[in-house]
N, C-alpha and C positions, 0 to 999 in steps of 0.2 A: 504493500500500500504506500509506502514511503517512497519507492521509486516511480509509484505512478504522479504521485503527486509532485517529485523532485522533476520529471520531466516537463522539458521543454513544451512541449505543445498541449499539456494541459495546464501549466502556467499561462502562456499565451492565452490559453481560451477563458479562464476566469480572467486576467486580465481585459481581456476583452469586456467579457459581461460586464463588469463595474462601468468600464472605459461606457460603455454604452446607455449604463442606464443612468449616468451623467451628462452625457451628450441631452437625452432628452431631459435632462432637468433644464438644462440650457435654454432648450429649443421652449420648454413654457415658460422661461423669465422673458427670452426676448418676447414670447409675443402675449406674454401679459397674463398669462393662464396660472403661470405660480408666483404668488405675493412674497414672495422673500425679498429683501435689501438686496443692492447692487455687488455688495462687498460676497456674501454667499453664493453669488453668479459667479464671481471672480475667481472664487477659490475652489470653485466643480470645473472652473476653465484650468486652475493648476493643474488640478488631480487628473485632468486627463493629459495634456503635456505630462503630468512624472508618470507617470504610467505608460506611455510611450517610452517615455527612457527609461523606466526602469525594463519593457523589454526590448530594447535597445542593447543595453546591459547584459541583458541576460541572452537574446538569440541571435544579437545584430541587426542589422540596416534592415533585410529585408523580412523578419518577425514584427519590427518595430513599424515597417511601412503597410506590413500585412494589416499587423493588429489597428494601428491607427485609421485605417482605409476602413476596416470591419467595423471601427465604433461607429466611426460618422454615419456609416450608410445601414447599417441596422438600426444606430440611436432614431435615424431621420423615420426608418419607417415604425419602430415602434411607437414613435409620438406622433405621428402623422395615420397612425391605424387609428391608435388609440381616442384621436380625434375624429376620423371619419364614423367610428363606432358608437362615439358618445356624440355626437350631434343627430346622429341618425336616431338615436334615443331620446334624445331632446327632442326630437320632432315629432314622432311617432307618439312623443304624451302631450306636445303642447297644443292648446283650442288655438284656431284658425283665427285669422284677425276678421274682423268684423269687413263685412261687406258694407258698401252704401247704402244700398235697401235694408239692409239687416240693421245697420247705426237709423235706419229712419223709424223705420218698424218700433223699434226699443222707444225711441223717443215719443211718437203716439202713443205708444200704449201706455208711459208715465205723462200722457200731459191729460189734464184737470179735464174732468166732465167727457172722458172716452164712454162710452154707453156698451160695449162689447163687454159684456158679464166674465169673458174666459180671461181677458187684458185688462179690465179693470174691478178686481172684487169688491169694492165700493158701490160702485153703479151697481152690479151685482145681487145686493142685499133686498130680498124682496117685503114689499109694506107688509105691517101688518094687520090684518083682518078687524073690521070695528066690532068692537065688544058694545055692550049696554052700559049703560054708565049707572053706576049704584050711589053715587053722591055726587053735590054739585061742584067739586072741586076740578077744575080744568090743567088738566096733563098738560108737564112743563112738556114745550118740544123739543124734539129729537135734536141731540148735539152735533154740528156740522161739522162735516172732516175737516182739517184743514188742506188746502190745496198740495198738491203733488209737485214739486220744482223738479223739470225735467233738469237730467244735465245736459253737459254742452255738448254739440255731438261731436263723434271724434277727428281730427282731422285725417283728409285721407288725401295721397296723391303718388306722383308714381315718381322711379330714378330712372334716368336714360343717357344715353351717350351724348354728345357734340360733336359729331362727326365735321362741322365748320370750321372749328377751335382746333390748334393744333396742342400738341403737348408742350409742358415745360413754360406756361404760362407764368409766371412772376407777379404779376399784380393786377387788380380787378378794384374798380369802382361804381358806384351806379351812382346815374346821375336822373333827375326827374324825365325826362324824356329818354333816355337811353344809359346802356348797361357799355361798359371798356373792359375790355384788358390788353395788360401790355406783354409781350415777348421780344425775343432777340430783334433792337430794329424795327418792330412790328406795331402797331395800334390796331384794335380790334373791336368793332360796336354791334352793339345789339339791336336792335328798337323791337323786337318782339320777347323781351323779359328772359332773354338768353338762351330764347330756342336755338335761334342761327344767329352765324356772326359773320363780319364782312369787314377788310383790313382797308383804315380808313386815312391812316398816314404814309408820310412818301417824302423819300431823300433822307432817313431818321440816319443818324452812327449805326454801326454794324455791333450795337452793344444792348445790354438787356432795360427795358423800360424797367425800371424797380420798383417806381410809385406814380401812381394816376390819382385825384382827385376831382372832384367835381365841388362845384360853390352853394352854397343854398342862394337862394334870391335870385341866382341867375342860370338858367336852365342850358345853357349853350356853352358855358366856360370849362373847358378844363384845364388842368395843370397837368406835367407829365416832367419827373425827374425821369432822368438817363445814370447809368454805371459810368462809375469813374468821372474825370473831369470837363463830362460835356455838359452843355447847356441846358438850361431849366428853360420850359418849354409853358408856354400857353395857347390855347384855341378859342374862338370865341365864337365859333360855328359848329360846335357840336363835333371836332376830331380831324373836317375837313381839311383844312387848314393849321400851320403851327408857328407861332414867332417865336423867337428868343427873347424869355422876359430876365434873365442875367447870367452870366459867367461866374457863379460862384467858384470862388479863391479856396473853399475845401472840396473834399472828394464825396460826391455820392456813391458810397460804397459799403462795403462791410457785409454784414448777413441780417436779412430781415430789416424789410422798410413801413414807415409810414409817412404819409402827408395830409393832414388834415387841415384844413379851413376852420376859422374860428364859425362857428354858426352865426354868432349875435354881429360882428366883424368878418365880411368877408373876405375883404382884402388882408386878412391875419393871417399867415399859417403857420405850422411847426411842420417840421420834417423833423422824423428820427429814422436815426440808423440803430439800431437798437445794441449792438457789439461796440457802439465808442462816444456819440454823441447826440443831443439836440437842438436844432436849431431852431430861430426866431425871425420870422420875416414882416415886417410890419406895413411892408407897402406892396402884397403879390407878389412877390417873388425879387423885386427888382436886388433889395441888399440882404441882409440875413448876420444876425449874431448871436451868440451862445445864448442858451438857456437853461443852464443846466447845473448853475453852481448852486453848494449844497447838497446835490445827492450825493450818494456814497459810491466811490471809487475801488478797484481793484489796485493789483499791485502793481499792475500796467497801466495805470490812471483812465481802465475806460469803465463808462459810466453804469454798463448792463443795464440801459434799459429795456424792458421785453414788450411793453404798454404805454398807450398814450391814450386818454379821455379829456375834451375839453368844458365845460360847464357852456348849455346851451344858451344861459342866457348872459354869459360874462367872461368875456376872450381871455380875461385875464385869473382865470381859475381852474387850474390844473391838476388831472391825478395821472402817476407816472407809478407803472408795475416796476418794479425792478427787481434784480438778483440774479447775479453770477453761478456759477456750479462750487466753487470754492470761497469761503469766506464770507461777510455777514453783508449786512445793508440789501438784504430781500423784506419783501413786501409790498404797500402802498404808500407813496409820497406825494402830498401835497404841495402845491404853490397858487398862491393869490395874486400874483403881482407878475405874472404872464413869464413866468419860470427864471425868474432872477434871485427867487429863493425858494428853499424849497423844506420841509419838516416831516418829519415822519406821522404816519398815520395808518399806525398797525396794531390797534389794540383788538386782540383778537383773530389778526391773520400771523402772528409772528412764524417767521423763518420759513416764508413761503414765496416761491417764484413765482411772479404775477404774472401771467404771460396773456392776460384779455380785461379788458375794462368796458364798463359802458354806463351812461349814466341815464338817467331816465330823464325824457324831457320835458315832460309834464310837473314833474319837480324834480329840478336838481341835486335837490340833499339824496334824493337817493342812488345807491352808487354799487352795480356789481363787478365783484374780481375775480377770475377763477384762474389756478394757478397748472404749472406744469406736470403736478402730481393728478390731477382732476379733480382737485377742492372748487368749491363754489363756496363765494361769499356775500353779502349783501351789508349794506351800511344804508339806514334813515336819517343819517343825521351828518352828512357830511362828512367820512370818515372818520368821525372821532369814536365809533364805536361798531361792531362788524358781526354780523352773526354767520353760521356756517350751513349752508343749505344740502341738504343730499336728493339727488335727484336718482338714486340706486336704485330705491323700493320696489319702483316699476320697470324697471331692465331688465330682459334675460339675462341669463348666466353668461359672463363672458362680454358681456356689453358695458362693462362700466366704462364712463370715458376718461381719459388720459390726459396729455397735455389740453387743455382747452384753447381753442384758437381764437373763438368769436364769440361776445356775446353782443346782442341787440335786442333793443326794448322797441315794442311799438308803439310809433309818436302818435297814434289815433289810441292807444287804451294799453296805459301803461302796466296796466296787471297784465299785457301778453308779454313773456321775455324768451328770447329764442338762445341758443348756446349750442357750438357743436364742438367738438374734440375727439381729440386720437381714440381709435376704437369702439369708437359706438356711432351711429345714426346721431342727425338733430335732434336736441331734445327740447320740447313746448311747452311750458305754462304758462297756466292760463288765471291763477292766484299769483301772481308774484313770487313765484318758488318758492310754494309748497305743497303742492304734485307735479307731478311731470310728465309727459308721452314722447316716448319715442317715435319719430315719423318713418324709421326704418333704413336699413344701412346702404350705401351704394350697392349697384350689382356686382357682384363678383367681387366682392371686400368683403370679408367676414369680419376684419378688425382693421377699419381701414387706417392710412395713416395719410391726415393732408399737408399737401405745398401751401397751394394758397387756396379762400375762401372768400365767398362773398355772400350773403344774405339778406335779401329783400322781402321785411315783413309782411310787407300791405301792397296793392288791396289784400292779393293772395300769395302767399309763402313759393318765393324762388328762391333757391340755393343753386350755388354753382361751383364746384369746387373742383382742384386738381391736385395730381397724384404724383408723386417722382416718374413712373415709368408706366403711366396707363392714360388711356384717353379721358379727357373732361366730363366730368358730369354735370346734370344738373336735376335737382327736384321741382316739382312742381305741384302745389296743390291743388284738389281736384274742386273747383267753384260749388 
């Protein structure tokens, strides 16, 4: 027995088995299936490196190339069965989502004074029979139901492709009459709410649009920052056309852009590069200077900011997500004074990477943040105080979301707040986040992960998003 066990090739083979059943420990950190820390991902990645070498050590190059080829490709399909076998069981017990007729169906038969006995047992209840009356005392009447509150019916609509939209899209705006995005060199518009799209600029740099914005007040304007140090661009025809509104002296670069317009001030804007700085433009683009002292700095002096929200009624009141992967000053930062200073404002979200803001427009003080881990937060009062929302309860298995990308409130009824993130479908409420519906995940993403995102609440819910290495989608709600 000691010699079977002393041989080579049944060391090899338990070596293997471990090597493997590591591998798929792996394969469900990365994609979100097992909840352990980064650091225990890290060290099931040692153990299979020493376990290569240790049969390296023991049989040579080609035991050790053997074993290691046998973890990965046995790990893959044991996590990869194991998954096709447990969704398939997930399906086979989960009820069917509700059809249109079947969400209408439900709601007549809860709304007040339905007369069909089998849908409404109220209606139901038959009178009863007059008696003779033995004394002159007159019978209180019958106590009335109180009325039946239907609920809201649920929203329903479909994902489909963008066969118009190319891939590798970088940035999206909507504007009141029409939907952009930008890619390499490219400008690209909607007017039908991002069914199809049609490239609408010409002569651009051969470099990627990073940020597109659109003005409130003026339906035909947009802005368009360019990579690197080309020119900030404006249109005043809806895309057809483009000037140069200046030559800023930094670089539009880095990872991850925004440009927004102040709502109450249009000619405000801030650009952030989210990996180093923010900037301050106070006349459309023409000069631009810093805005960003007071947040907190890495040891590279950049600023990590991941979020930018502007207060709709006052250009000069700002919240900024912030937080780096190492080291402190994550959370939410305040500035009133159009980002020339800036205070913390994290009682309640501490040591959290903000990575989506949005304020509600209907009142200001209210304020959501949801971070890179898939926290959601909400503040009443101006950030000075923050409660933690979970939108889980109602998610399949394996649907929680991730990084949060987007959130947005609708400016016609601000209890709607829409939110999407890594790994799960958009998620709707319709209280102010404290239930939630998921609208259902792109096709063919079981856990999707996005580039860029855009969300149009109103009238009816478009989403449009893009992927590293897949064609564009887009949802659409069904009227």
């Amino acid at each position: 027995m000691k010699k079977l066990w002393a041989s080579p090739e049944v060391f090899a083979a338990v070596i293997t088995i471990v090597g493997t059943l590591l591998v798929s420990v792996i394969l469900g950190f990365v994609e979100g299936r097992i909840g352990f820390g980064s650091v225990l991902a890290l060290f099931a990645i040692f153990l299979v490196g020493a376990l290569i070498f240790f049969l390296f050590r023991r049989g040579g190059a080609r035991m050790a190339i053997g074993g290691g080829v046998a973890m990965v490709f046995i790990g893959f399909l044991v996590f990869f069965g194991y998954r096709f076998v447990q969704n398939r069981l997930l399906s086979a017990g989960a009820e069917p989502p509700p059809t249109a007729a079947a969400a209408t169906s439900v709601l007549n038969s809860a709304a007040p004074g339905n007369s069909n006995p089998a849908e409404n047992p109220t209606a139901a209840a038959p009178t009863a029979a007059p008696t003779a009356q033995t004394d002159s005392v007159t019978p209180a009447p019958a106590a009335t139901a109180a009325p039946t509150v239907a609920p809201p019916r649920p929203i329903i609509g479909v994902w489909e492709t963008i066969p118009t939209l190319p891939q590798k899209i970088v940035s999206f705006c909507a504007c009141p009459e029409a939907l952009f995005a930008g890619a390499e060199g490219v400008i690209y518009r909607s007017d039908d709410a991002g069914a199809t799209w049609a490239a609408v600029s010409q002569d651009l740099p051969a470099v990627d649009v990073i940020a597109l914005a659109c003005v409130p007040g003026a339906p035909s304007r947009v802005y368009a920052a360019l990579e690197t140090r080309n020119p900030f661009l404006r249109s005043d025809d809806g895309g057809v056309t483009w000037q140069v509104q200046s030559n800023p002296d930094f670089t539009f670069g880095g990872f991850w852009h925004q440009l927004l317009p102040a709502p109450s001030q249009p000619d405000t804007l801030y650009f952030l590069s989210k990996a180093d700085w923010l900037m301050l433009s106070p006349n459309a683009g023409k000069t631009w200077i810093p805005a960003s002292a007071g947040l907190p700095q890495s040891d590279h002096n950049s600023i990590n900011i991941l979020s930018l929200a502007i207060d709709p009624t006052d250009a000069n009141t700002l919240y900024a997500g912030t937080g780096g992967f190492v080291g402190g000053g994550r959370g939410v930062y305040k500035s009133t004074d159009g980002g020339q200073s800036w205070t913390a404002a994290n009682a309640g979200n501490l040591d959290l990477r903000i990575t989506a803001l949005a304020i509600d427009p209907s009142n200001p003080q209210t304020v959501y943040a949801g971070s890179d881990a898939g926290d959601v937060l909400k503040s009443t009062d101006g950030g000075v105080s923050w409660i933690q929302l979970d939108p889980t309860p109602a998610l399949p298995r394996y649907s929680e979301p991730r990084e949060i990308r987007e959130i947005v409130v609708n400016p016609q009824d601000s209890r709607f707040v829409i939110l999407l993130g890594d790994n799960s479908g958009p998620l709707v409420s319709r209280n102010g986040g404290e239930t939630w519906q998921m609208l259902g995940k792109p096709d063919g993403h079981d856990q999707p992960y996005f580039e860029v995102t855009l969300i149009v609440p109103e009238p009816e819910i478009v989403i449009v998003v893009d992927f590293e290495n897949a064609e564009p989608q887009r949802y659409a709600q069904t009227p």
